[in-house]
C-alpha positions in Angstrom: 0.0 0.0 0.0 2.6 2.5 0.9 4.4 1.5 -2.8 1.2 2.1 -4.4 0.7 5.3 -2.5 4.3 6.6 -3.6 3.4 5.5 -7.0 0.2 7.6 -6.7 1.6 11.1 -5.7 4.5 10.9 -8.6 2.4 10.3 -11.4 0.1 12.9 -10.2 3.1 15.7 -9.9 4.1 14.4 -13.0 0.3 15.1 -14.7 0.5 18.5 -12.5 4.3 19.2 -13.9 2.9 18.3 -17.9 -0.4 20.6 -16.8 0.9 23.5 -15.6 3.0 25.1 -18.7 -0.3 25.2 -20.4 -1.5 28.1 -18.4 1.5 29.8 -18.7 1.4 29.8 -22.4 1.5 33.3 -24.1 0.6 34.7 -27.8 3.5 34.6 -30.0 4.2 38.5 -30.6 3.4 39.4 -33.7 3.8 42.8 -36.1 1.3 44.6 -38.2 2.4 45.6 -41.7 1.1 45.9 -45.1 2.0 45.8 -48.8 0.9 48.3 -51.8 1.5 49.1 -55.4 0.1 51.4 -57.4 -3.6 50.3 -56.7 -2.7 52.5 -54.2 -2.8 55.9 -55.4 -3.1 57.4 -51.8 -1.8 55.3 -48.7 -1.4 56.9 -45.2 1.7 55.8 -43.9 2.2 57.7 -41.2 -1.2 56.4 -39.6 0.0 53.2 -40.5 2.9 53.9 -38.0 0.6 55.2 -35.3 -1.5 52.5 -35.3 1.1 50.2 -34.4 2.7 49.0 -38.3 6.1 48.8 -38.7 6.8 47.7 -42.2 5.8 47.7 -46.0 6.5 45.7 -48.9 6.0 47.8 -51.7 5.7 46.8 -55.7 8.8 47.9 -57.4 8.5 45.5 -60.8 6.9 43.3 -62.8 8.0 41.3 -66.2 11.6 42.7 -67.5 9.5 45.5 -68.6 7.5 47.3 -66.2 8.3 49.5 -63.0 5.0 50.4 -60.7 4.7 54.1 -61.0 4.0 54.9 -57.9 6.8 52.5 -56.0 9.4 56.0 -55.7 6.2 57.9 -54.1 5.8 54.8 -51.7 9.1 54.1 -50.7 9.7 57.8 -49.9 6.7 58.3 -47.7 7.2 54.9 -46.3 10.8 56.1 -45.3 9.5 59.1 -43.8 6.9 57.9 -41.6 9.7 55.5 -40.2 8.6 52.1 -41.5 11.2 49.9 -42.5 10.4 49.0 -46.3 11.2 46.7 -49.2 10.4 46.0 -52.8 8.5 43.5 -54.4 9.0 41.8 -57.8 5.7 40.5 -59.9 6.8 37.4 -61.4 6.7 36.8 -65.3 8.0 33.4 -65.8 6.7 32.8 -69.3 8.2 36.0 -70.8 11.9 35.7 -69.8 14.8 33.7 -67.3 14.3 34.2 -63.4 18.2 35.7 -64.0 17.0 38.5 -66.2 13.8 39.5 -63.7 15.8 39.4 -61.0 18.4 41.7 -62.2 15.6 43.8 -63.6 14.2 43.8 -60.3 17.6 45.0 -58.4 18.1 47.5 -61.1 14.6 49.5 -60.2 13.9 49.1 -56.5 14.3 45.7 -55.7 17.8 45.9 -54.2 18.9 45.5 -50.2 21.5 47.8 -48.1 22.1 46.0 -44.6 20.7 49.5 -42.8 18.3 47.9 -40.5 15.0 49.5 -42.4 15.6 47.9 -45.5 13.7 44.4 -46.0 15.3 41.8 -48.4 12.9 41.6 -51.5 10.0 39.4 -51.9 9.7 37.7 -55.5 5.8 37.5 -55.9 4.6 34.2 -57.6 1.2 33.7 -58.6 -1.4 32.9 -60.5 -1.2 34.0 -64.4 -3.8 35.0 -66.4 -4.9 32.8 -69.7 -3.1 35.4 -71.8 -0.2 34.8 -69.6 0.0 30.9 -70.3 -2.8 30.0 -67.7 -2.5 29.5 -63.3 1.2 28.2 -63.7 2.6 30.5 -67.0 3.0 27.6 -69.3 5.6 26.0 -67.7 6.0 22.3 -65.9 6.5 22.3 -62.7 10.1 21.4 -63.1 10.9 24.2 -65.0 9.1 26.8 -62.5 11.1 25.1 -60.0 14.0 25.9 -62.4 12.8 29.3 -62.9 12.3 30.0 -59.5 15.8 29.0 -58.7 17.3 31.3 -61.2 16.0 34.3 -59.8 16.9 33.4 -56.0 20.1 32.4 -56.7 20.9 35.6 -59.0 19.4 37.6 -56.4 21.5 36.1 -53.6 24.8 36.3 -55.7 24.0 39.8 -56.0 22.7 41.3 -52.6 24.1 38.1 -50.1 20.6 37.9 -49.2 17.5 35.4 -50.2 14.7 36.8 -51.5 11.5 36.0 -50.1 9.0 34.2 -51.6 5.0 34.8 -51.7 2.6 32.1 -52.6 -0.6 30.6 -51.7 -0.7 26.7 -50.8 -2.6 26.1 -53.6 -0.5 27.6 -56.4 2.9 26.1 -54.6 1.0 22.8 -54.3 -0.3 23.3 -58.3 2.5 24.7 -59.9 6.0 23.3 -58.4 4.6 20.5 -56.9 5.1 21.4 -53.4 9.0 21.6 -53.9 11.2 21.8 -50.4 14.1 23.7 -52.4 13.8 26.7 -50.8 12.9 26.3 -47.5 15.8 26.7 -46.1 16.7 30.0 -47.6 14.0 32.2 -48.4 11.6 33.4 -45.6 7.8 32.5 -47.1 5.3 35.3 -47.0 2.0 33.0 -47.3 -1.3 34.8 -48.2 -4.7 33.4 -46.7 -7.2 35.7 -46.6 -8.9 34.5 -42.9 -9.2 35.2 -39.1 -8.3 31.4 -38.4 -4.6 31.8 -39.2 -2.4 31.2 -42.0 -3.7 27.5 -42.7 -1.4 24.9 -44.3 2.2 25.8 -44.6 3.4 24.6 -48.0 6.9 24.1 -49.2 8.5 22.2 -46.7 8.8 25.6 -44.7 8.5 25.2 -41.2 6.2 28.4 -40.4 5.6 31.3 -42.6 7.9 34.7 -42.1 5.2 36.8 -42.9 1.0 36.0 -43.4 -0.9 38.3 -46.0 -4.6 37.9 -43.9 -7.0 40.2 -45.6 -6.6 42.2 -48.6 -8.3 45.0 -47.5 -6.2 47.5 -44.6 -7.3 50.2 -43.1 -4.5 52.5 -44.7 -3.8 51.1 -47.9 -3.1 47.7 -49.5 -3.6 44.3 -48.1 -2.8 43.8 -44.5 0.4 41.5 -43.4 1.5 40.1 -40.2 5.1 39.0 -39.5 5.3 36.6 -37.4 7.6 37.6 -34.9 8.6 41.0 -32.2 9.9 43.8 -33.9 13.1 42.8 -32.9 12.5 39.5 -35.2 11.5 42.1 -38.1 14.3 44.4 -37.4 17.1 41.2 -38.0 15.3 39.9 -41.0 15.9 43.3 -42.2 19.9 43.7 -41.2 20.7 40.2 -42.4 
């Protein structure tokens, strides 16, 4: 009896010991930001700042042919208000080599200075229109996993730093077959428009760097969410 009472008390400290951390458990901090192009005609950034956002990704380029009019008037009020900022590049893959839209890309906005406000830039893939070569822009999905690698690695060799990469499950899933390659090197800025959280992470990536949750924000653009302190945000951004 007294073995069995011994017995009893350790496994229930043990069930108290396994019990108690889960009402200790706290909200991972998080950080409000948002991303814009030139949709965005108009965007208060300085009430974006007030309200508690710290960063913006902002469209720089798309193709080897186009630069977003407005991505000078962004960055420089983005700058001002005291967000740290960063450029994004629309990806063409049908119309030329990851290389060449990469450098493109670096050439006009897309480029990374280890300042501490400037974020590394995000290479946008998504779904193309039918006049683009359909959802995946005519290619296999071993050559958009080629294509893809082009334009990280030409970015890398360029800046020292790995792009990001935005996606949706569904077109990472669809359109490079849920490839792993990069999940060790570019941060993954998931969009999934919902209150429930960011959903399935694709890729092989163990958590997404930053969620795209609605694409409405009260200041301009779609709303983003990094998952981490500002301190998280501020060493993503120094490198």
């Amino acid at each position: 009896m007294k073995l069995l009472s011994t017995i009893a008390v350790v496994v229930v400290c043990q069930v108290a010991a396994l019990a108690a951390p889960v009402n200790k458990l706290e909200k991972r901090a998080t950080t409000q930001g948002f991303d814009i192009s030139h949709y965005q005609s108009t965007v208060n950034y300085q009430g974006a700042y007030n309200s508690g956002a710290r960063f913006v990704i902002i469209k720089a380029t798309e193709g080897t042919t186009y630069i977003d009019p407005k991505f000078s008037q962004h960055y420089n009020g983005a700058t001002a208000a005291g967000l740290i900022r960063g450029g994004y590049h629309f990806a063409r893959p049908g119309s030329s080599s990851g290389a060449a839209q990469a450098t493109y890309f670096l050439a006009h906005g897309g480029g990374w200075s280890g300042d501490g406000r400037t974020l590394p830039g995000m290479l946008d893939m998504e779904y193309g229109s039918a006049t683009q070569g359909g959802t995946c822009h005519g290619l296999s999905r071993a050559s958009m996993v080629n294509w893809i690698t082009d334009f990280v690695n030409t970015y890398h060799t360029k800046t020292t730093r790995w792009p990001m990469i935005y996606t949706t499950n569904d077109w990472w899933n669809t359109c490079t077959g849920n490839t792993n390659a990069f999940s060790t090197k570019s941060p993954l800025v998931l969009a999934r428009y919902s209150t429930a959280g960011p959903g399935t992470i694709p890729g092989g990536w163990p958590f997404q760097t930053i969620w795209q949750n609605s694409d409405s924000y009260a200041y301009g653009g779609d709303s983003d969410i990094f998952n981490g302190a500002l301190t998280n945000l501020k060493n993503l951004a120094t490198g």
